[in-house]
C-alpha positions as CSV (number, residue, x, y, z in Angstrom):
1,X,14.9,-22.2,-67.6
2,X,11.0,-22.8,-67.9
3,X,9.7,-22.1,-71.3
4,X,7.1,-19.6,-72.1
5,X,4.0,-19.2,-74.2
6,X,2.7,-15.9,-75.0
7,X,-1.3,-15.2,-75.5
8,X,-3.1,-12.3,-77.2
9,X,-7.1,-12.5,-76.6
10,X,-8.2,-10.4,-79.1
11,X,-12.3,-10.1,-79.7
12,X,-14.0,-8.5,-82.1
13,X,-17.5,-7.4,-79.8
14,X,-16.3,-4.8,-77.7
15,X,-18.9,-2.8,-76.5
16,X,-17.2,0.6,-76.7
17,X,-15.1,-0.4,-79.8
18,X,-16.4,-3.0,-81.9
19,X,-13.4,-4.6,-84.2
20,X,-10.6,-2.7,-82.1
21,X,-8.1,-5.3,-82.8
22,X,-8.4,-4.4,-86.5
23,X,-8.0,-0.7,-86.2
24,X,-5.7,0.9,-88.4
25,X,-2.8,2.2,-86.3
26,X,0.1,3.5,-88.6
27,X,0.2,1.1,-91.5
28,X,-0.4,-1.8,-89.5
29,X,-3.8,-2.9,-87.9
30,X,-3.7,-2.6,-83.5
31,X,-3.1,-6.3,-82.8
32,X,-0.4,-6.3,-86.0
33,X,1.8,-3.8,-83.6
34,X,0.9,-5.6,-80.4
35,X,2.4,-8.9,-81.9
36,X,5.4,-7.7,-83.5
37,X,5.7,-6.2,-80.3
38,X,5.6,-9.3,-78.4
39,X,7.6,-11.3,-80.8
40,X,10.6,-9.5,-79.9
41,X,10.9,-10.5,-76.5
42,X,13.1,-12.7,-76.3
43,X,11.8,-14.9,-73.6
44,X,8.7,-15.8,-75.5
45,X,9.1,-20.0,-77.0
46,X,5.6,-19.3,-78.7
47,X,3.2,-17.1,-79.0
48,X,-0.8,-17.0,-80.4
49,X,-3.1,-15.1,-80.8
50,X,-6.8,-16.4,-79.9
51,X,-9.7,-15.3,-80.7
52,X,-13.6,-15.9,-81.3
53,X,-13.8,-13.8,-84.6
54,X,-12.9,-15.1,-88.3
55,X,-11.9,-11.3,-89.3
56,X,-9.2,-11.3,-86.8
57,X,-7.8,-14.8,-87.4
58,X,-7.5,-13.8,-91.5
59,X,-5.8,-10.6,-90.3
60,X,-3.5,-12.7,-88.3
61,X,-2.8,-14.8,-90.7
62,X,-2.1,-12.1,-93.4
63,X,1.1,-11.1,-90.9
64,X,1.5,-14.6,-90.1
65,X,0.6,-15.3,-86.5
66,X,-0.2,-18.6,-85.2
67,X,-3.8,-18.3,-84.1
68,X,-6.3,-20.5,-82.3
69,X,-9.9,-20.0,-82.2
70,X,-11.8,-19.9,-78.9
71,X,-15.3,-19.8,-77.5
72,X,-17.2,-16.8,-77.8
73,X,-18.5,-17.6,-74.2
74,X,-15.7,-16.3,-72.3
75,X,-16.4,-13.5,-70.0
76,X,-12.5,-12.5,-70.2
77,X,-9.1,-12.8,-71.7
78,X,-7.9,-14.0,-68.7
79,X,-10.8,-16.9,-69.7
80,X,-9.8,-16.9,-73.3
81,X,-5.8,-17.7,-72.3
82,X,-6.6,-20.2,-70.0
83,X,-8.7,-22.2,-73.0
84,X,-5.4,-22.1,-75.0
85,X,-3.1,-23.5,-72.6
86,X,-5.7,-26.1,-71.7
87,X,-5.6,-27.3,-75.1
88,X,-1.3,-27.4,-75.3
89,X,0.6,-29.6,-73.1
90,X,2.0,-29.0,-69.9
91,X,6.0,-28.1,-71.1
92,X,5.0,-24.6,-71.8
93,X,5.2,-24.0,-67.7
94,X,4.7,-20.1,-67.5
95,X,2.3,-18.3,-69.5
96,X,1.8,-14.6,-70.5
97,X,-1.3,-12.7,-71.0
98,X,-0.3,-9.6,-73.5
99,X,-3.1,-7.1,-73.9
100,X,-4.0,-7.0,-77.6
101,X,-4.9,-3.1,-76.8
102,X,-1.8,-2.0,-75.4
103,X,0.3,-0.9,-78.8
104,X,2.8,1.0,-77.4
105,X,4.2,-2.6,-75.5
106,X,7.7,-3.2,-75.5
107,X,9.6,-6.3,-75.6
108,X,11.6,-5.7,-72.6
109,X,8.6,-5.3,-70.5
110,X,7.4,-8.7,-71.3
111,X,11.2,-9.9,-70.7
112,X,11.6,-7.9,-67.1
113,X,8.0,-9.5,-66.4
114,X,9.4,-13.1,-67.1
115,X,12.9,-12.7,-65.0
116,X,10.5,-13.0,-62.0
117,X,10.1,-16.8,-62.3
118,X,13.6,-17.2,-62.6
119,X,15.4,-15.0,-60.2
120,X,12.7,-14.7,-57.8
121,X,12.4,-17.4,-54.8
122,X,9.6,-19.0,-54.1
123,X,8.2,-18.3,-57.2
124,X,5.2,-16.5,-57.2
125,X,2.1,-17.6,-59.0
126,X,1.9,-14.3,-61.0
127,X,3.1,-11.2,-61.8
128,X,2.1,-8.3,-63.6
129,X,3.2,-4.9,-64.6
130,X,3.1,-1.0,-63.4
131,X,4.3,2.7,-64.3
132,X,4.6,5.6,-61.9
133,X,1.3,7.9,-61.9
134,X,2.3,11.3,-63.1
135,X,-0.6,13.3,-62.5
136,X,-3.3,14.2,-59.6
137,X,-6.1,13.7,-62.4
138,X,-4.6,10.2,-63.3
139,X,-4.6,9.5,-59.4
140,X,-8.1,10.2,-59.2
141,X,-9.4,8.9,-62.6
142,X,-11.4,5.7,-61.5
143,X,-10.6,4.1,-64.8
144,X,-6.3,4.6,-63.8
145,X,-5.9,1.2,-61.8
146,X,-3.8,2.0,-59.0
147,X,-1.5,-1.0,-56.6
148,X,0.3,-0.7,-53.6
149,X,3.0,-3.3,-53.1
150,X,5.1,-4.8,-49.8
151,X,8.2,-4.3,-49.3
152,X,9.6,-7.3,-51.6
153,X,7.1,-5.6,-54.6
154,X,4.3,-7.9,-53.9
155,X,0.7,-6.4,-54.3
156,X,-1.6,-5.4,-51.4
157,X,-4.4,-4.0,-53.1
158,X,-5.5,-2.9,-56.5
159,X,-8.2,-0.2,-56.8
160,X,-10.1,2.1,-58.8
161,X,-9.9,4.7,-55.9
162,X,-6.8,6.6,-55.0
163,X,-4.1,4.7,-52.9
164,X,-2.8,4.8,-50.8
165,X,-5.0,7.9,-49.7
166,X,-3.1,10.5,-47.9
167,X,-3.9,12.3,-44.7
168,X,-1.2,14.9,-44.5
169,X,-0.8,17.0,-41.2
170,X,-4.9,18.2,-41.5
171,X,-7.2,17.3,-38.9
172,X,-9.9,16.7,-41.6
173,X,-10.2,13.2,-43.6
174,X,-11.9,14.8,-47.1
175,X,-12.6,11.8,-49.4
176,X,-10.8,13.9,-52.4
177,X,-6.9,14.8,-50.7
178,X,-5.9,16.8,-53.7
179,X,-5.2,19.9,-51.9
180,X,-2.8,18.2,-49.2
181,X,-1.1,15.8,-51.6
182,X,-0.1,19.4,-53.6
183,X,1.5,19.8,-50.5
184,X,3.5,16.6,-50.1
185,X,7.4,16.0,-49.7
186,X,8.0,14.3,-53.4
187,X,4.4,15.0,-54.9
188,X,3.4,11.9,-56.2
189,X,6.3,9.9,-55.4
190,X,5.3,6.0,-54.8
191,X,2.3,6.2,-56.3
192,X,1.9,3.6,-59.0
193,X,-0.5,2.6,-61.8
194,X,-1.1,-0.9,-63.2
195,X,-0.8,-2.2,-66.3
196,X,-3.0,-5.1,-67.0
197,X,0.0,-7.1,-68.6
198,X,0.2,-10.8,-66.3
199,X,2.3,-13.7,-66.0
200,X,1.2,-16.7,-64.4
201,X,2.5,-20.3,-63.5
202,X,0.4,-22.3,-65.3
203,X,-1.1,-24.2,-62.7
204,X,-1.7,-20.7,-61.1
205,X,-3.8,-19.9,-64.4
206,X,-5.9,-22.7,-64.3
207,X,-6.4,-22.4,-60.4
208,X,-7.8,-18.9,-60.9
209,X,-9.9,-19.2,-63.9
210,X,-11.3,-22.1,-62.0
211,X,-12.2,-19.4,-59.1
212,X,-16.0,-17.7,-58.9
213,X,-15.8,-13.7,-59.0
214,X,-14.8,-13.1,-55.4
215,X,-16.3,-10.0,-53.4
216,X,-13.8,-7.4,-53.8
217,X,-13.4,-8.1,-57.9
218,X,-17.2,-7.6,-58.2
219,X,-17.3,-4.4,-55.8
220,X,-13.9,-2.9,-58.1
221,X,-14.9,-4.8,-61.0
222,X,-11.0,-6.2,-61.3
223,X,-10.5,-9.5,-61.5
224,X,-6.8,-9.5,-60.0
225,X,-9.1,-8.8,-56.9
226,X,-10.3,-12.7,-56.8
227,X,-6.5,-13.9,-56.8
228,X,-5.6,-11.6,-54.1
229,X,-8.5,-12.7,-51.9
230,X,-7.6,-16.5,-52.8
231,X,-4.4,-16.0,-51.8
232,X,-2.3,-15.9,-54.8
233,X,1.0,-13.4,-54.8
234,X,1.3,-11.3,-57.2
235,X,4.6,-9.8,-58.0
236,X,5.0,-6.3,-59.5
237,X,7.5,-5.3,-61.7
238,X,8.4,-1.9,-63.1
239,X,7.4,-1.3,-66.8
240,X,9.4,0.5,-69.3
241,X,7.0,1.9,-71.1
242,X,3.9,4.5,-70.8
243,X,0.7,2.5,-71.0
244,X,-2.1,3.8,-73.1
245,X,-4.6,1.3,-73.2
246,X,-7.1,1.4,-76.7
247,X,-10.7,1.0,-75.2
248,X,-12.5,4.2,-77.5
249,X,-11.9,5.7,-81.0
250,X,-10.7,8.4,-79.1
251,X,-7.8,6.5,-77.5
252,X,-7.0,5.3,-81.1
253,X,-6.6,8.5,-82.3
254,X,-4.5,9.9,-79.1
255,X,-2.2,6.9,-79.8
256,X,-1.9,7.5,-83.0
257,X,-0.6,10.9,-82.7
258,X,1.8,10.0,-80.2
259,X,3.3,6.9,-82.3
260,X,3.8,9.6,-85.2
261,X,5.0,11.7,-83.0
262,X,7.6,9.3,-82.0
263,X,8.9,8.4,-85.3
């Protein structure tokens, strides 16, 4: 069985939310919950959290994390992992990219991601995670990611747009298909939304982070785009959980409310 290192990028300079990681979520701060969280699943041999910013390394260490601290340079966390596992050796062989703003994370997502490097054959060079859409807004909200998958769940295409679009029995193509996808056998059966959870091989990591922004991922601004056009497969697995992803202090606060909800 290969062994496993876990990631968390967590930065303090986001535009939209400056010091998210250390929001106050429950009693805990955002990346607290993430890495308890991750530290359940029990695939994981280690897992760090790396960041650029002192204030979330002595938060990390008040929960105690292991942390490493990364170049302030990096134009992703995608580019943050991949500095990490440049700096371990090579036994750690697959490598998991957990979203420091995705609290509501289970450990048995990260565990279902991971079973596709052992039970799947060949192996593909990544994998990543996705949930059913449940609404015609969230189909058509440009910041819902949406993937279509082959047969054997390996992705297509990822876009912002809605997809796949469709046509219906209506001689007109309108760019926005609400009204004939109301009318659909199974309403929004099939349709899927991404969650930007990955695993990777880790030669596949260093391969794409070694990649220029490709076409497609600067048109859709997702860089999943840049592996698909380099010809990496991507695997997609079903999630077990409802992702809502903390970009705004608005999202914090919808969160919130649902994780006191819940308990």
């Amino acid at each position: 069985m290969q062994r496993v290192l876990g990631v968390i990028p967590a930065r303090f300079a986001s535009t939209r939310f400056p010091g998210k990681p250390l929001a106050s979520l429950g009693d805990k701060s955002m990346i607290e919950q993430v890495w308890l969280a991750a530290r359940r699943a029990s695939r994981l041999d280690r897992l760090i959290i790396a960041t650029d910013d002192r204030r979330i390394a002595d938060e990390a260490a008040r929960f105690g994390a292991e942390i490493m601290m990364t170049s302030p340079d990096h134009a992703s966390g995608t580019d943050r992992v991949a500095e990490v596992v440049r700096s371990l050796d090579d036994s750690l062989e697959i490598v998991v990219n957990v979203q420091g703003d995705e609290p509501l994370l289970t450990p048995t997502s990260i565990d279902r991601l991971l079973e596709v490097f052992d039970a799947t054959s060949p192996v593909p060079e990544m994998a990543t995670l996705a949930e059913p859409v449940t609404s015609i807004d969230e189909l058509f909200d440009a910041n819902v990611v949406k993937v279509v998958t082959d047969s054997r769940g390996r992705a297509l295409y990822f876009s912002r747009s809605p997809i796949p679009y469709y046509r219906g029995s209506g001689k007109r193509l309108p760019t926005d298909f609400r009204d004939s996808l109301a009318r659909r056998d199974g309403a929004l059966a099939g349709y899927r939304k991404h969650q930007g959870i990955y695993g990777y091989t880790r030669r596949a990591l260093l391969s794409f982070t070694r990649l220029e922004p490709s076409p497609l991922e600067r048109d859709e601004g997702l860089e999943q785009l840049r592996a698909l056009q380099a010809g990496f497969t991507i695997q997609v697995v079903d999630s077990d959980f409802r992702s809502q992803p903390v970009d705004t202090p608005a999202d914090l606060e919808r969160v919130a409310k649902f994780v006191t909800e819940a308990n």
